[in-house]
MOPAC internal coordinates of N, CA, C and O (Angstrom, degrees):
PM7 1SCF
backbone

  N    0.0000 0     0.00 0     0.00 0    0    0    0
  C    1.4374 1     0.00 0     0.00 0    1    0    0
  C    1.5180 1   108.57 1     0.00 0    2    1    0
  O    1.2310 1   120.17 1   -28.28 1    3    2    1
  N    1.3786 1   117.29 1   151.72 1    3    2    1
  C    1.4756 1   107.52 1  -162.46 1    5    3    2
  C    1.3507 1    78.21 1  -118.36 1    6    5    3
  O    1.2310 1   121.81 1    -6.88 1    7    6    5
  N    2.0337 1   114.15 1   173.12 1    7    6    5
  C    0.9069 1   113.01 1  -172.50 1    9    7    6
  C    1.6022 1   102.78 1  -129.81 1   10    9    7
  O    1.2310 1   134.01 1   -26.95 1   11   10    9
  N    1.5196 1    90.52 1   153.05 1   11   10    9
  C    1.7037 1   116.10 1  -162.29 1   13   11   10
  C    1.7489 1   102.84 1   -71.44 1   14   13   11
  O    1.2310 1   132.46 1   -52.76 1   15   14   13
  N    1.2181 1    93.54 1   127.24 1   15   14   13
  C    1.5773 1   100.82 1   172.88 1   17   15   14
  C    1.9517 1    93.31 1  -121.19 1   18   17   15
  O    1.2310 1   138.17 1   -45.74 1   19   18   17
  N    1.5210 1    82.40 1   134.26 1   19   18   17
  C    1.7799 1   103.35 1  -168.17 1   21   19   18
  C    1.1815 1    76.10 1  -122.72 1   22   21   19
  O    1.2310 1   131.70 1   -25.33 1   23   22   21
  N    1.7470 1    95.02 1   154.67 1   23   22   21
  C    1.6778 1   107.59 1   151.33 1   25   23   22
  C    1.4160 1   100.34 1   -94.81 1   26   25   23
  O    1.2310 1   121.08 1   -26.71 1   27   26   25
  N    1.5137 1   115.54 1   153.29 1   27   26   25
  C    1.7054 1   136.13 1  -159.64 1   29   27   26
  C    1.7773 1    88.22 1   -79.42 1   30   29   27
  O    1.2310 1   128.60 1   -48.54 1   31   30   29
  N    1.1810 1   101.04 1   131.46 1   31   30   29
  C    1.7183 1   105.00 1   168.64 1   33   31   30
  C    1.3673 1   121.12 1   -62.68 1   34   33   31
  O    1.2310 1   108.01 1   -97.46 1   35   34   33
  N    1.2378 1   140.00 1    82.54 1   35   34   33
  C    1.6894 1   127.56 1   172.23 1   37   35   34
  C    1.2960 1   101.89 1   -73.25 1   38   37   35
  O    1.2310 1    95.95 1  -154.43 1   39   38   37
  N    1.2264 1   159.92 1    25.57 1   39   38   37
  C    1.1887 1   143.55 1  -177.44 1   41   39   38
  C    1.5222 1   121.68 1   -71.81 1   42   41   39
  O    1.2310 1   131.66 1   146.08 1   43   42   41
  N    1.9357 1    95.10 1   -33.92 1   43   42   41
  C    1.5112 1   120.63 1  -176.80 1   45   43   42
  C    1.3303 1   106.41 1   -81.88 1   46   45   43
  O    1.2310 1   120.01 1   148.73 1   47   46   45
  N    1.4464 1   117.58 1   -31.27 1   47   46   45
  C    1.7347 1   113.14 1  -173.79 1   49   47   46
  C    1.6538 1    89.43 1   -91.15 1   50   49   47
  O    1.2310 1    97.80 1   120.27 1   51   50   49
  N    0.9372 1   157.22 1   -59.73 1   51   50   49
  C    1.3886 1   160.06 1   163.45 1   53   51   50
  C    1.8878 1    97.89 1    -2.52 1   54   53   51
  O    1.2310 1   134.25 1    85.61 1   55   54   53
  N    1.5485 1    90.05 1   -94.39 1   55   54   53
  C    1.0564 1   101.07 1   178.84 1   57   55   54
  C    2.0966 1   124.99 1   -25.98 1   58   57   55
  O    1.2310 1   134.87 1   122.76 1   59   58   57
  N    1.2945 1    88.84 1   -57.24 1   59   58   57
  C    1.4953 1    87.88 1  -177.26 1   61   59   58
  C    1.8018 1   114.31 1   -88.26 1   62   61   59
  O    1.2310 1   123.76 1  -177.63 1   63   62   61
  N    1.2177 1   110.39 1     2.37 1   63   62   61
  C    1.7863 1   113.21 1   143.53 1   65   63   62
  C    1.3393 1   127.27 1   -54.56 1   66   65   63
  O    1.2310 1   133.07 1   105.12 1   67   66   65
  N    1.7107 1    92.34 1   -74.88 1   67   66   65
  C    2.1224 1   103.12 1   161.24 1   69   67   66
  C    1.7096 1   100.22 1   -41.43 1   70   69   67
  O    1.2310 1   115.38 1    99.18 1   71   70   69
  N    1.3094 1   126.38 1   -80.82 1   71   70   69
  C    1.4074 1   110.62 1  -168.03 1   73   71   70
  C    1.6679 1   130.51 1   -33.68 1   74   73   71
  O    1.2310 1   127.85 1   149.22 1   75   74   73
  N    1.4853 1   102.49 1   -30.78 1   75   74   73
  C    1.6790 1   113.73 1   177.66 1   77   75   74
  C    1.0853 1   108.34 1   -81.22 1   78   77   75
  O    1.2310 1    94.38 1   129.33 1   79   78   77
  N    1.1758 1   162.07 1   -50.67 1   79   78   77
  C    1.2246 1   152.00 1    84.74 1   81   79   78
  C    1.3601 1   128.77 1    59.83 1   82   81   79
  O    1.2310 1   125.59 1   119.90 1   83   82   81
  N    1.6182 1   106.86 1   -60.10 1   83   82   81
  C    1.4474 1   104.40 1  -167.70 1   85   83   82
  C    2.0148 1    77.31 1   -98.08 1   86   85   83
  O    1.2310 1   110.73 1   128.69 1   87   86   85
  N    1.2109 1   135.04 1   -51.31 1   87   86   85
  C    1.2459 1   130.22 1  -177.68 1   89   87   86
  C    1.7424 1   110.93 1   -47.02 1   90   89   87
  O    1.2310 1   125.62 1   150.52 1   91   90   89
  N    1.3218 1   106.80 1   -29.48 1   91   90   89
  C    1.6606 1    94.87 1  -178.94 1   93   91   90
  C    1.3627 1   117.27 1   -77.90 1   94   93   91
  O    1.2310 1   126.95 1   162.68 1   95   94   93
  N    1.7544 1   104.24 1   -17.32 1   95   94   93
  C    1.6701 1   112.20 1  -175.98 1   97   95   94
  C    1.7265 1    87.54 1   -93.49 1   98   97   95
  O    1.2310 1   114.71 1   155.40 1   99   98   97
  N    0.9171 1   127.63 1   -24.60 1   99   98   97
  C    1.6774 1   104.47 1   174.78 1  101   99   98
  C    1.5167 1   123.01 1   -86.86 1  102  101   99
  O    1.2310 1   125.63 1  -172.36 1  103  102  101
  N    1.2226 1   106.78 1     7.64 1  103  102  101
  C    1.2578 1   113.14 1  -157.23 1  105  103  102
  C    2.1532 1    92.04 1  -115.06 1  106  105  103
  O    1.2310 1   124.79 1   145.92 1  107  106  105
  N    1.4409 1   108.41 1   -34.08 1  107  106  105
  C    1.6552 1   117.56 1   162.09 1  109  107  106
  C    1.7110 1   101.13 1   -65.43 1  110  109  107
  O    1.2310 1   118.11 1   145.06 1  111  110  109
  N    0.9690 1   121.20 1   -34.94 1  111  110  109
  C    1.5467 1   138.67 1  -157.40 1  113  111  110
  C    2.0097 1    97.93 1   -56.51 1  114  113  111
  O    1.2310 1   134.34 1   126.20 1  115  114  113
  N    2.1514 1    89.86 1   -53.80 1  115  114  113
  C    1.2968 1   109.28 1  -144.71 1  117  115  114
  C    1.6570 1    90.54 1   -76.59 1  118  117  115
  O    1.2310 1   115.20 1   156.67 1  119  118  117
  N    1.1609 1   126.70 1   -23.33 1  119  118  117
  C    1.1679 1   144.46 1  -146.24 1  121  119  118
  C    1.5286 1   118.87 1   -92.05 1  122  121  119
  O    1.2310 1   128.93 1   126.86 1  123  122  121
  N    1.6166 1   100.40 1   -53.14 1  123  122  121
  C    1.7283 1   122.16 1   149.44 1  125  123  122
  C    1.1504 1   104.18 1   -19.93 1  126  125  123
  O    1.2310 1   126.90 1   110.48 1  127  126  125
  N    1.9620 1   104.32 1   -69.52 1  127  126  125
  C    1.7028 1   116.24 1  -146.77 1  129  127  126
  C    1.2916 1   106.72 1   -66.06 1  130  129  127
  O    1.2310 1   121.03 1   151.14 1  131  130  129
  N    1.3576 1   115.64 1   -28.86 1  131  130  129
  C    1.3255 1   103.30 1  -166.43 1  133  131  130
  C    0.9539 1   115.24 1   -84.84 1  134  133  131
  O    1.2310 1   111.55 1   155.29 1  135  134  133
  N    1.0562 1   133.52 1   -24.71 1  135  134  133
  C    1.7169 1   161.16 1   170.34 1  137  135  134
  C    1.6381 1    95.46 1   -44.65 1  138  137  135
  O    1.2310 1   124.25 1   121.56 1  139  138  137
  N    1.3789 1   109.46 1   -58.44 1  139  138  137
  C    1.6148 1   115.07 1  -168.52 1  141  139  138
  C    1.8728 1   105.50 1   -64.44 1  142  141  139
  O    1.2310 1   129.28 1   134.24 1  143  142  141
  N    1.6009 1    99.73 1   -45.76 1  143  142  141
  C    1.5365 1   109.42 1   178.23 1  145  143  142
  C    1.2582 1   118.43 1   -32.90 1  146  145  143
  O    1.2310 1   130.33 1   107.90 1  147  146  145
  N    1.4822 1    97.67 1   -72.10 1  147  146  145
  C    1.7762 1   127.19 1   161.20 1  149  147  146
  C    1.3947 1    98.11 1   -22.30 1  150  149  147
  O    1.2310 1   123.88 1    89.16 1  151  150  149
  N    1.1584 1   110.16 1   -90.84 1  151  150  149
  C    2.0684 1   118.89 1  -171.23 1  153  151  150
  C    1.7263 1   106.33 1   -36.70 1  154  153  151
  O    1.2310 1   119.30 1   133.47 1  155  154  153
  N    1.3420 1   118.93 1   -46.53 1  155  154  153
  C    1.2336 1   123.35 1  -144.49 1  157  155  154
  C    1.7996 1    91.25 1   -80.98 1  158  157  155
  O    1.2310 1   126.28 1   152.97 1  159  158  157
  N    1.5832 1   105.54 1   -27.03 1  159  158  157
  C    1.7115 1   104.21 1  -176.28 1  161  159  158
  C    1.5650 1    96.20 1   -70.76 1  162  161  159
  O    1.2310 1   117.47 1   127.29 1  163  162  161
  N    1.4705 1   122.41 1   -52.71 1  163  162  161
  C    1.1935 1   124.44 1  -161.86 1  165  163  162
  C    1.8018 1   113.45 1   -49.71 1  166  165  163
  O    1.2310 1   131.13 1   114.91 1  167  166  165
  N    1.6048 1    96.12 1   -65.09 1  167  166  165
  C    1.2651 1    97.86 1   158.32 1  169  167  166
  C    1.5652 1   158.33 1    -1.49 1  170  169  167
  O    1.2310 1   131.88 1   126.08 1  171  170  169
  N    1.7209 1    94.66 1   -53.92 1  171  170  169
  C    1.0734 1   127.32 1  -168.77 1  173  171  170
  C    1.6107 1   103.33 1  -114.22 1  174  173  171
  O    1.2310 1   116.85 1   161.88 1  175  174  173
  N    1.3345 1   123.59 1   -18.12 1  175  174  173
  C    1.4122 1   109.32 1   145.12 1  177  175  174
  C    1.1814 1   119.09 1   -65.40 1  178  177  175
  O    1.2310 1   109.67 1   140.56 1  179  178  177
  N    1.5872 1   136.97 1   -39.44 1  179  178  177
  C    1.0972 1   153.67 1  -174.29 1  181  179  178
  C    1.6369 1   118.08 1   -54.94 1  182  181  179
  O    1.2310 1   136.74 1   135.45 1  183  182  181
  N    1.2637 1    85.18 1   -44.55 1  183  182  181
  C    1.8999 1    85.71 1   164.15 1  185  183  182
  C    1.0901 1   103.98 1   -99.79 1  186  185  183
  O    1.2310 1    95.18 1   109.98 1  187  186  185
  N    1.2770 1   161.00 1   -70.02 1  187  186  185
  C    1.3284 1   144.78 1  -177.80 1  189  187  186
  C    1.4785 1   104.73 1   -15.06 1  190  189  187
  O    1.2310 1   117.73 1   146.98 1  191  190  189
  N    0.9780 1   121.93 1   -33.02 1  191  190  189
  C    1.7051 1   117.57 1  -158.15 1  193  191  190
  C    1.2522 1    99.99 1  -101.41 1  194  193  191
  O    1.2310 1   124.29 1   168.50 1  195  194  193
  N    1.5205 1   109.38 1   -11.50 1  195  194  193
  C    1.4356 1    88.44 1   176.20 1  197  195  194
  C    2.0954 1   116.37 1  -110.02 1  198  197  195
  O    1.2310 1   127.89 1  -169.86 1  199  198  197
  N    1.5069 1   102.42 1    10.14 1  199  198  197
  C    1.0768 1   131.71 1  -168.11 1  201  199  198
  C    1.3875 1   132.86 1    77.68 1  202  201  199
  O    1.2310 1   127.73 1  -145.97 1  203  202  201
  N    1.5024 1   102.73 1    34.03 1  203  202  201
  C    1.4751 1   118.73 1  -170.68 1  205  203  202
  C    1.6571 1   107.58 1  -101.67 1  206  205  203
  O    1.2310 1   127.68 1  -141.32 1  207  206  205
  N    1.5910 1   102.82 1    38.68 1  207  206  205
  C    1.5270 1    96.09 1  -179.02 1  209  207  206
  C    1.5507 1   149.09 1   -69.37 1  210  209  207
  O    1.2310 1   123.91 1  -176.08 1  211  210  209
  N    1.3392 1   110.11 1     3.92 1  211  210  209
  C    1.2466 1   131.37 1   156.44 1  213  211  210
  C    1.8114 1   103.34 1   -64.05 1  214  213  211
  O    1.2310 1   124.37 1   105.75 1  215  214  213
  N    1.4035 1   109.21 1   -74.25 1  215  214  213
  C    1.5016 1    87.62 1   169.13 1  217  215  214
  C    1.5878 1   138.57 1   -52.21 1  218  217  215
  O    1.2310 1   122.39 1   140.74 1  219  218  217
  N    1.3582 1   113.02 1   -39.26 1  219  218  217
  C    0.8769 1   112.51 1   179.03 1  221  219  218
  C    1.8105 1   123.48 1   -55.34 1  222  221  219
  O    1.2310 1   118.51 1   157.44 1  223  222  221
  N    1.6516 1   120.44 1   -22.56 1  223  222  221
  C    1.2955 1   132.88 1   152.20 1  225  223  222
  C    1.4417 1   119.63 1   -59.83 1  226  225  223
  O    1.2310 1   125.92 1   140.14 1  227  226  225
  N    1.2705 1   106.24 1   -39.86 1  227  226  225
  C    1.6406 1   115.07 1  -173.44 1  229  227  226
  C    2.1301 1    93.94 1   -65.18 1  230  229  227
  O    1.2310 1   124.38 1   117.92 1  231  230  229
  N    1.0015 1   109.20 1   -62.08 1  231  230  229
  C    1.3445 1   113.00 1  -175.98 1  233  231  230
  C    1.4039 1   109.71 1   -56.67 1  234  233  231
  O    1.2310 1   111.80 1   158.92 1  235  234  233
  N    1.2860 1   133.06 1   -21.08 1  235  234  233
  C    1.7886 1   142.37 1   175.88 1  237  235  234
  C    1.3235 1   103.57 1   -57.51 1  238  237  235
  O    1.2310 1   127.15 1   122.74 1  239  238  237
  N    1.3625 1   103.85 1   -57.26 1  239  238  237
  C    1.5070 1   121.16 1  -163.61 1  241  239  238
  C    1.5651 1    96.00 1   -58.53 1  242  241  239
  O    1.2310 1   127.02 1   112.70 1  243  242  241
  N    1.2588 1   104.10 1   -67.30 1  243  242  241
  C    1.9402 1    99.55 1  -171.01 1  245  243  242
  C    1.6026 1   110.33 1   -45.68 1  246  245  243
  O    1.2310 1   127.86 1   156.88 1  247  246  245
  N    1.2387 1   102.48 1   -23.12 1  247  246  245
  C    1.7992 1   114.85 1  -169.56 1  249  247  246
  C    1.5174 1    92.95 1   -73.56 1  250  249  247
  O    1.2310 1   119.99 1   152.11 1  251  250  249
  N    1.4277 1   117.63 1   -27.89 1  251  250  249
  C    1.6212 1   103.79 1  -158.16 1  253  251  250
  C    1.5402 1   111.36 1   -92.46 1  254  253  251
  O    1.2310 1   128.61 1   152.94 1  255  254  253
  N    2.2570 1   101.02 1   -27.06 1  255  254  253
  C    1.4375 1   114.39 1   177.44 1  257  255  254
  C    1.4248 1    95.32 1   -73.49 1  258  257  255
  O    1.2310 1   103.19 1   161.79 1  259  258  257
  N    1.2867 1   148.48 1   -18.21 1  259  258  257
  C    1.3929 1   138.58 1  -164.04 1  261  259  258
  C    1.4208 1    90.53 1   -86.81 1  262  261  259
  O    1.2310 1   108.60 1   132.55 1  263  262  261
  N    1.2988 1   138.93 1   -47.45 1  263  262  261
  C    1.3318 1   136.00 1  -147.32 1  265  263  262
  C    1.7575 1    95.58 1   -91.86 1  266  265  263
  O    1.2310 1   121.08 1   146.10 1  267  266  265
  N    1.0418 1   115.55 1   -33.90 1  267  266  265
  C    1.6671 1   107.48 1   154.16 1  269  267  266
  C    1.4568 1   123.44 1   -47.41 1  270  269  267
  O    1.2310 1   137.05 1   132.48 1  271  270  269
  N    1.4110 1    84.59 1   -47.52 1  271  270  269
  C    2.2523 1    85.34 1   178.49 1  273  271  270
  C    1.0691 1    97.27 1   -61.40 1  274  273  271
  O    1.2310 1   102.05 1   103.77 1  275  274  273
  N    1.3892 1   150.41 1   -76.23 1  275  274  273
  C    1.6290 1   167.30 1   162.94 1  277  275  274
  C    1.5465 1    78.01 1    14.46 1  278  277  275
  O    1.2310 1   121.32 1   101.90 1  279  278  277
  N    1.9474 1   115.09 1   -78.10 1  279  278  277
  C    1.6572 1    95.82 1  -148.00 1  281  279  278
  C    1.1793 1   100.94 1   -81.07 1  282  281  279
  O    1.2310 1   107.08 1   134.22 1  283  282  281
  N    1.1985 1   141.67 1   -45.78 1  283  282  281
  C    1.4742 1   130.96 1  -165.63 1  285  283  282
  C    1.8125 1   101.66 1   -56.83 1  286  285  283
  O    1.2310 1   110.29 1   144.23 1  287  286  285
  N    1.7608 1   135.85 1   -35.77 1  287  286  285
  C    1.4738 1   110.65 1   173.92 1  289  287  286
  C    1.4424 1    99.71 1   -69.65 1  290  289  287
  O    1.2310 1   107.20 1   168.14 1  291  290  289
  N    1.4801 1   141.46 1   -11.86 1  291  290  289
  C    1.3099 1   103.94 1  -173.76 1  293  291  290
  C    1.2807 1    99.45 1  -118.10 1  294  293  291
  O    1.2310 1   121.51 1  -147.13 1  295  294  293
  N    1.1219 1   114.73 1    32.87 1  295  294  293
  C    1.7227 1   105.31 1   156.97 1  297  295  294
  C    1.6612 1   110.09 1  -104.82 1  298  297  295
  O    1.2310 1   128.59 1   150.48 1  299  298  297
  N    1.6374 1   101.07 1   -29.52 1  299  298  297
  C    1.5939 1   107.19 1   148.87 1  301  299  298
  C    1.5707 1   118.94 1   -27.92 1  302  301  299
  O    1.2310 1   130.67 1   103.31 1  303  302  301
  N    1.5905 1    97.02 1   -76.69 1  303  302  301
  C    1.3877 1    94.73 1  -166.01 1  305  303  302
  C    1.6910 1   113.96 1   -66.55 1  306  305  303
  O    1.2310 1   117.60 1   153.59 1  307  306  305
  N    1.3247 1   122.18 1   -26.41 1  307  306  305
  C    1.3468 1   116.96 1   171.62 1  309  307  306
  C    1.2863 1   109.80 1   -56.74 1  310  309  307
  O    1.2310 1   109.72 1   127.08 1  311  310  309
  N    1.5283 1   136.89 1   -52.92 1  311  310  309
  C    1.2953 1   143.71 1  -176.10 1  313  311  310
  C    1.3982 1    94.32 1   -48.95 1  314  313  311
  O    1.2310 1   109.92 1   106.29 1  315  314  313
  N    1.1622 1   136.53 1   -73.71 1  315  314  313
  C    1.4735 1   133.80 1   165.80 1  317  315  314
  C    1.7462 1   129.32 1   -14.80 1  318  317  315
  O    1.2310 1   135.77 1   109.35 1  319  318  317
  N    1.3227 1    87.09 1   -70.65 1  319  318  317
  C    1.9807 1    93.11 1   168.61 1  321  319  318
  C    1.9395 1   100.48 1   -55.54 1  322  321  319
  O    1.2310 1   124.54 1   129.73 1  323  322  321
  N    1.0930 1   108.90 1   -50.27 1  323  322  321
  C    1.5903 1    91.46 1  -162.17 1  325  323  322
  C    1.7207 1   112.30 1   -78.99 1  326  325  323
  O    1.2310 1   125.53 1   171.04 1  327  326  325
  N    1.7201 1   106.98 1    -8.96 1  327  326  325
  C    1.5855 1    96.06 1   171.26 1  329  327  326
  C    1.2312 1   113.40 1   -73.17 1  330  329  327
  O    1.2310 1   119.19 1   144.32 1  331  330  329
  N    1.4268 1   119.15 1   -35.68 1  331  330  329
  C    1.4509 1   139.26 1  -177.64 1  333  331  330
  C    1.6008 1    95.24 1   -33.68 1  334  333  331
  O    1.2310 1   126.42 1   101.08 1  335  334  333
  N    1.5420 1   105.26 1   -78.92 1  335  334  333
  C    1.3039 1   136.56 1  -170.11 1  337  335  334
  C    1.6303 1   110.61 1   -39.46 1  338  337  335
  O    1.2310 1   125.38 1   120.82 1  339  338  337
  N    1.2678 1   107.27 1   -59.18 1  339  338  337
  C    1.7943 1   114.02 1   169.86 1  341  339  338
  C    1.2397 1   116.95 1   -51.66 1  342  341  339
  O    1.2310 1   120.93 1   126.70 1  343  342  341
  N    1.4949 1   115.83 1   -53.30 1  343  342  341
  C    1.3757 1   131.44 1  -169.19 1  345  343  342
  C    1.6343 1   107.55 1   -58.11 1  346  345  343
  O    1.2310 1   124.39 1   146.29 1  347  346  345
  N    1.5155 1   109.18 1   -33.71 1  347  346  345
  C    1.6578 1    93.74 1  -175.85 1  349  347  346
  C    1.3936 1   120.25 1  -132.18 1  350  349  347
  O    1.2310 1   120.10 1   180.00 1  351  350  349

C-alpha cells in the first residue's frame, strides 16, 4: 500500500487567525470607548461645576452615543467568540 500525501488543512488555523484579529481590533475598540466614557463623565462634571450646564448635557449625550457603540462592539465581539465556538 503506498502512502497518502495530503496537503495539511489550514483552513482551521486560517480561519481562527482572521477571527483573532478581528477580536483583538474589537477588543482595542472596547477599550478606546470606555476610556472616552470615563473622560466624557469627568468632563461633564467639570462643567457642571463650573456652571456650564448646557455643555455639560451636550457632552452627556456623546457619553450616552459612545456607550451605545460600547454595546453593539461587544456584542460584535461576543457574536464572534460564539460563531467560532459553533462552527468547530
Amino acid at each position: 500500500m503506498g502512502v497518502l500525501f495530503s496537503k495539511p488543512d489550514d483552513t482551521f488555523q486560517q480561519v481562527q487567525f482572521e477571527v483573532q484579529i478581528q477580536r483583538d481590533e474589537l477588543v482595542k475598540t472596547e477599550k478606546k470607548y470606555t476610556l472616552e466614557i470615563t473622560n466624557y463623565g469627568n468632563k461633564a462634571k467639570e462643567l457642571n461645576r463650573v456652571g456650564d450646564r448646557e455643555n455639560a448635557l451636550r457632552v452627556l449625550k456623546l457619553r450616552k452615543i459612545r456607550q451605545r457603540q460600547l454595546t453593539e462592539v461587544t456584542n460584535q465581539r461576543n457574536n464572534i467568540e460564539i460563531q467560532v465556538c459553533s462552527s468547530f
